[in-house]
N, C-alpha and C positions, 0 to 999 in steps of 0.2 A: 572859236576864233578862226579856223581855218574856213570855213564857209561863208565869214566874211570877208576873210583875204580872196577866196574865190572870185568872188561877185567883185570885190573891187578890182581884183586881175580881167576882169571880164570888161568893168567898164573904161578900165584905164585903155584895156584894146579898144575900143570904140561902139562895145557894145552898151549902150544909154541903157536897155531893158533886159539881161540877162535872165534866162529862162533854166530850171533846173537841170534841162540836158547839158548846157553851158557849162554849169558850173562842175556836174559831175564831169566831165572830163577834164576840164583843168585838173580837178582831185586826181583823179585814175592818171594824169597823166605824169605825176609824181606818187604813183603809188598807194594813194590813200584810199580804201572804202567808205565811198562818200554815203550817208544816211539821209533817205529821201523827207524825213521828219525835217530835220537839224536846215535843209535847203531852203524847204518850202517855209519852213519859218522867217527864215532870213529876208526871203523872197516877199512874205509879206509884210515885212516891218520896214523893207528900203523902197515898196513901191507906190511909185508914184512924187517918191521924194528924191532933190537932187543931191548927187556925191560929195558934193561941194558944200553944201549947205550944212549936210551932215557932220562933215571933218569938222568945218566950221563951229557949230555948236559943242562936238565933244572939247574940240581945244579949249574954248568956252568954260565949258565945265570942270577940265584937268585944272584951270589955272588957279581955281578955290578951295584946290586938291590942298593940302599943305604935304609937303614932302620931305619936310624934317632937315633939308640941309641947311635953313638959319642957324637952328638949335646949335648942331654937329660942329659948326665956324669957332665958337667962344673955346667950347671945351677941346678943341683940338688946339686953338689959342693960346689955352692957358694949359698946355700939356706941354709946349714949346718951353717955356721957359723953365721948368722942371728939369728938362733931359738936358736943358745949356746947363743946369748948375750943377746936374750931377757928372757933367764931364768935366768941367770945373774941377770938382773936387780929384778926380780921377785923376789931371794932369798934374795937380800940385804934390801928388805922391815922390817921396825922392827916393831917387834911385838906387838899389840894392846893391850891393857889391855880385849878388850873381849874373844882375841884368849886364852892371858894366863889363864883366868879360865874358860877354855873349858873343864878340867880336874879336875872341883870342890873341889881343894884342895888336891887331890889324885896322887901321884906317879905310876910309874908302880913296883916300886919295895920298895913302902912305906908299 
């Protein structure tokens, strides 16, 4: 992934045909040991083809992705009305004789 983050760093500068020297120093120039395999791969699966076209087609393809957050809507839906009834019950607890002198005889506005 970073080899193609390169090239795209490369063409977003304006360079249309980035060449392996390109790319290696974008790498090197955050440190990374770039791999002359890993480039020239890259190298020849984007050339001759445009940047744009490319994005173009992966978004294309992410959009038949399914990505599970339909699913995840329902059951978190029906996870809500669960936690309201169990506070529900929670509140209608009545009050203990130790909770009410938790306030030692004192008001907040005594």
């Amino acid at each position: 992934m970073r080899y193609v983050a390169a090239y795209l760093l490369a063409v977003l500068g304006g360079n249309r045909a980035p060449q392996e020297a390109d790319i290696k120093a974008i790498l090197s120039s955050v440190g990374i040991d770039a791999d002359s395999a890993n480039i020239k791969k890259v190298i020849s699966e984007l050339k001759g083809k445009s940047i744009e076209d490319v994005i173009a087609e992966g978004q294309s393809k992410l959009a038949s992705v399914p990505s599970g957050g339909a699913a995840a809507a329902p059951a978190a839906g029906g996870a809500a009305p669960a936690a309201a009834a169990e506070e529900k019950k929670e509140e209608k607890k009545p009050e203990s004789e130790d909770e009410s002198d938790d306030d030692m005889g004192f008001g907040l506005f005594d």
